[in-house]
C-alpha positions as CSV (number, residue, x, y, z in Angstrom):
1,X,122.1,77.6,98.7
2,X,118.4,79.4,99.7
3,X,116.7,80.8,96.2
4,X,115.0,83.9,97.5
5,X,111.7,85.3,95.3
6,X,111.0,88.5,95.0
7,X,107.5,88.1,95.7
8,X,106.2,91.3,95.6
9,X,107.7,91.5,92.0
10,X,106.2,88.6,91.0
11,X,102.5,89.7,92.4
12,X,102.7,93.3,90.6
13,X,104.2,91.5,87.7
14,X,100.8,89.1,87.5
15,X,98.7,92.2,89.0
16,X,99.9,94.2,86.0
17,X,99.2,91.2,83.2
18,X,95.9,90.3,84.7
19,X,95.0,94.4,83.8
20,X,96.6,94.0,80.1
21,X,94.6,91.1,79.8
22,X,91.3,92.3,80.7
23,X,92.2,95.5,78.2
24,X,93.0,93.2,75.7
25,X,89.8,91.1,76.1
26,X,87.2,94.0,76.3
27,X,89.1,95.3,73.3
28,X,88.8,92.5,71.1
29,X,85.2,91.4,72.1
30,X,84.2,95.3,70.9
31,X,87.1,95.4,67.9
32,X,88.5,98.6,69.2
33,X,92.3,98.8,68.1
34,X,95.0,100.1,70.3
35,X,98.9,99.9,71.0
36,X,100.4,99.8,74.1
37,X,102.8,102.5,74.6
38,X,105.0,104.0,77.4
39,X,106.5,102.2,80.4
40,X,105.1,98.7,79.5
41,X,106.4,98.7,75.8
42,X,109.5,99.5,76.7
43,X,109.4,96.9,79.3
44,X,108.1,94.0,76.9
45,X,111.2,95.5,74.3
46,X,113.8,95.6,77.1
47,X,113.0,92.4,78.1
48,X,112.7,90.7,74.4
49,X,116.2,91.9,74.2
50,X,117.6,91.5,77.5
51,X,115.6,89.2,80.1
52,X,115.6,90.3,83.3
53,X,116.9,93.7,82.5
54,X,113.1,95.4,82.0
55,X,111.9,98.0,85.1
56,X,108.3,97.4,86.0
57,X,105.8,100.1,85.7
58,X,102.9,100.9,87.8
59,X,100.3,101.3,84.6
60,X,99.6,101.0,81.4
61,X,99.7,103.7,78.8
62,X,97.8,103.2,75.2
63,X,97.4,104.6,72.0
64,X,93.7,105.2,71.1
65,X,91.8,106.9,68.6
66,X,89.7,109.6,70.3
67,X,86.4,108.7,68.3
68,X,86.4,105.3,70.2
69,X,86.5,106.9,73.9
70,X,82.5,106.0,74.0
71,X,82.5,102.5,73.0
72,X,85.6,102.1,75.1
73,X,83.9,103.2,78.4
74,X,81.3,100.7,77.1
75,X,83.3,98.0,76.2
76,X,85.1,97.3,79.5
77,X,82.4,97.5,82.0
78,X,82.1,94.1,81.5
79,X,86.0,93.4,82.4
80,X,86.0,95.3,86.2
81,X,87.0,98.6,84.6
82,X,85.0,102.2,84.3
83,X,85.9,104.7,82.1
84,X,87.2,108.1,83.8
85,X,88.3,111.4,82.5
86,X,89.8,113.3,85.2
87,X,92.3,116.4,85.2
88,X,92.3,116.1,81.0
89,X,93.6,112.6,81.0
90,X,91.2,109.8,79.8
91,X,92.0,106.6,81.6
92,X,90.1,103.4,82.3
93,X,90.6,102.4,86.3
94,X,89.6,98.8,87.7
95,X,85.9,98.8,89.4
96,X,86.5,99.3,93.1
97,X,90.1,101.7,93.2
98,X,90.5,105.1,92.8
99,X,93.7,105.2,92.3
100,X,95.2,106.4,89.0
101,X,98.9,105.4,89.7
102,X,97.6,101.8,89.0
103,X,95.3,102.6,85.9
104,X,94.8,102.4,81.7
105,X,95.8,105.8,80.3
106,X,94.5,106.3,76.9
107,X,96.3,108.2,74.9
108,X,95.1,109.9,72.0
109,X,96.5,108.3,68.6
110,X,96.0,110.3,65.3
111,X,96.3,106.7,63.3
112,X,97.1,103.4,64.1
113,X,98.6,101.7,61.4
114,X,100.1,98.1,60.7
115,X,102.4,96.2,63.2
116,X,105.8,96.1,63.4
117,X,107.6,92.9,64.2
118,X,107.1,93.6,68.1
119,X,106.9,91.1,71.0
120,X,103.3,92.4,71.5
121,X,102.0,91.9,67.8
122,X,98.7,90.2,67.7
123,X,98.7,86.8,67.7
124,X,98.6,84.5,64.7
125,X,99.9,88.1,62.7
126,X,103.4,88.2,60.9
127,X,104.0,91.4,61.9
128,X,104.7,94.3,59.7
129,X,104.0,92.7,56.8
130,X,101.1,94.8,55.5
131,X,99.2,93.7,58.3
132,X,96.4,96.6,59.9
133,X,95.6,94.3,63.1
134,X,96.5,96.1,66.2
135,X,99.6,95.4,67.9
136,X,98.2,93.9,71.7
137,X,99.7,92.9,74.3
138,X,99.9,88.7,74.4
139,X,97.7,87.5,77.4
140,X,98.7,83.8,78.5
141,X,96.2,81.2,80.0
């Protein structure tokens, strides 16, 4: 029996990790906090609980405090990404695309407080435990 790959999954799968994990390291390097929020949470949940039952998104949507926009569009010109605020949304898009379908939206957060026992806690964190750390999204390699 033939074992056919979706590989056009697979690629916006990595596509879509590679971005998280350039967030994630421009994020730590300038200790901004964040949480990821939106399609992509509910992805990593849904697929915690049920593998292989999670629906990819096309972006990721964050949680960031509004005071940090500068240090953000800062912070991950290093990484391939430029900060953008167009048509009242604040995203960060990669160096070289326009397109917003395929961006970072930051989303305003009024506080962002400990973790909760998530699949995207920081690493080396217990979880909700009292912790303040920002919940990110775990980058492998």
């Amino acid at each position: 029996m033939a074992l056919y790959v979706n590989t056009f999954f697979e690629k916006r799968v990595e596509q879509l990790f590679d971005l998280a994990g350039r967030v994630e390291a421009a994020f730590a390097a300038a200790g901004l906090e964040y949480r990821v929020i939106g399609g992509l949470a509910v992805y990593l949940y849904v697929e915690e609980a049920v593998p292989d039952a999670g629906r990819l998104t096309r972006d990721i949507d964050i949680a960031v405090q509004r005071e940090d926009l500068d240090r953000i569009a800062r912070a991950v010109e290093p990484f391939g990404m430029q900060y953008r605020h167009v048509g009242g949304v604040d995203m960060l898009v990669q160096a070289g695309e326009t397109s917003a379908r395929r961006a970072v939206h930051l989303k305003p957060a009024p506080v962002i407080g400990p973790c909760s026992d998530a699949p995207w806690r920081p690493s080396g964190s217990a979880g909700g435990s009292g912790s303040h750390e920002a919940c990110q999204l775990p980058v492998e390699g």
